[in-house]
N, C-alpha and C positions, 0 to 999 in steps of 0.2 A: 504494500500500500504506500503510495505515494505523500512524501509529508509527514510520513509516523512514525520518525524516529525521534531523539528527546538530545538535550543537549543536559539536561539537569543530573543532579546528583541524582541516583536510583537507589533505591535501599530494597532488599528480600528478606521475609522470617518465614521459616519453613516449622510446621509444628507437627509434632509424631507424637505418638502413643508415650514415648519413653522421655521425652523433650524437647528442645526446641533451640536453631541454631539462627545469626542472625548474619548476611556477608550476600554479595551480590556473586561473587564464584564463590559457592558454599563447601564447605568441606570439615569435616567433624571428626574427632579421634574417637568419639563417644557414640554407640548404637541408638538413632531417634526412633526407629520401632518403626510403623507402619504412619506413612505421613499423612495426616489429615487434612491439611492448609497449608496454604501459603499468603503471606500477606505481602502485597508488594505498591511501592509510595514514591515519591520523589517529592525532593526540597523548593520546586517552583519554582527555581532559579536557569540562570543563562537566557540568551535570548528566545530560543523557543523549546520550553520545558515541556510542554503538550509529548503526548506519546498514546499510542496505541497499542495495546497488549494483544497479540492473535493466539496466541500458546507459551503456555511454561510446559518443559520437561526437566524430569529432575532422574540422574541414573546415579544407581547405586554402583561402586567403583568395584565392592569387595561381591560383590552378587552377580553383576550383570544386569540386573535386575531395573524397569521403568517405569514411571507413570508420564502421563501426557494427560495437563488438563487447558481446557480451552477458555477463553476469555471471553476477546474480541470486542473488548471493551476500550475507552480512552482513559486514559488520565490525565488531562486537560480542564483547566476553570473553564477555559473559554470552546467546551467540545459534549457532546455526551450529554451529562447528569451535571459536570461541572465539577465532578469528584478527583483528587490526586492520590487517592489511595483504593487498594482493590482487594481484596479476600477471595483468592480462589477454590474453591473446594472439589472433588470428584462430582459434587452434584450440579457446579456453576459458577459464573463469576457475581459479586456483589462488590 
């Protein structure tokens, strides 16, 4: 998509059964269990902070092992809902 990339700072929290890590390339020494969410935001900042989220995937390093959840949402004041922050879950984006 054309225009949907972000210049701002990005932040990710990834939340699992067992805990919860927080880094935009995420990577854990500690087992998060089976992930439930992910929460992901940006600072608003630079000239066009707007972004578009189509998919997260998150793969486990020591498993092989993936989940793919879809968005397809913005985060953008000036786009969407006008939200800069997004809760993804297996069941949707909010």
């Amino acid at each position: 998509m054309n225009g949907a990339g972000t210049d701002a700072d990005v932040h990710v929290i990834l939340q699992g059964a067992k805990g919860s890590v927080q880094s935009y390339f995420i990577t854990s020494s500690r087992d998060l269990g089976d992930i439930a969410s992910a929460t992901i935001w940006h600072k608003n900042n630079g000239s066009g902070p707007g972004w578009h989220l189509g998919w997260i995937k998150v793969t486990d390093k020591q498993t092989g092992g993936s989940l793919t959840w879809n968005c397809n949402r913005w985060l953008a004041t000036d786009e969407d809902d006008g939200k800069i922050q997004r809760k993804v879950r297996a069941s949707g984006c909010r």
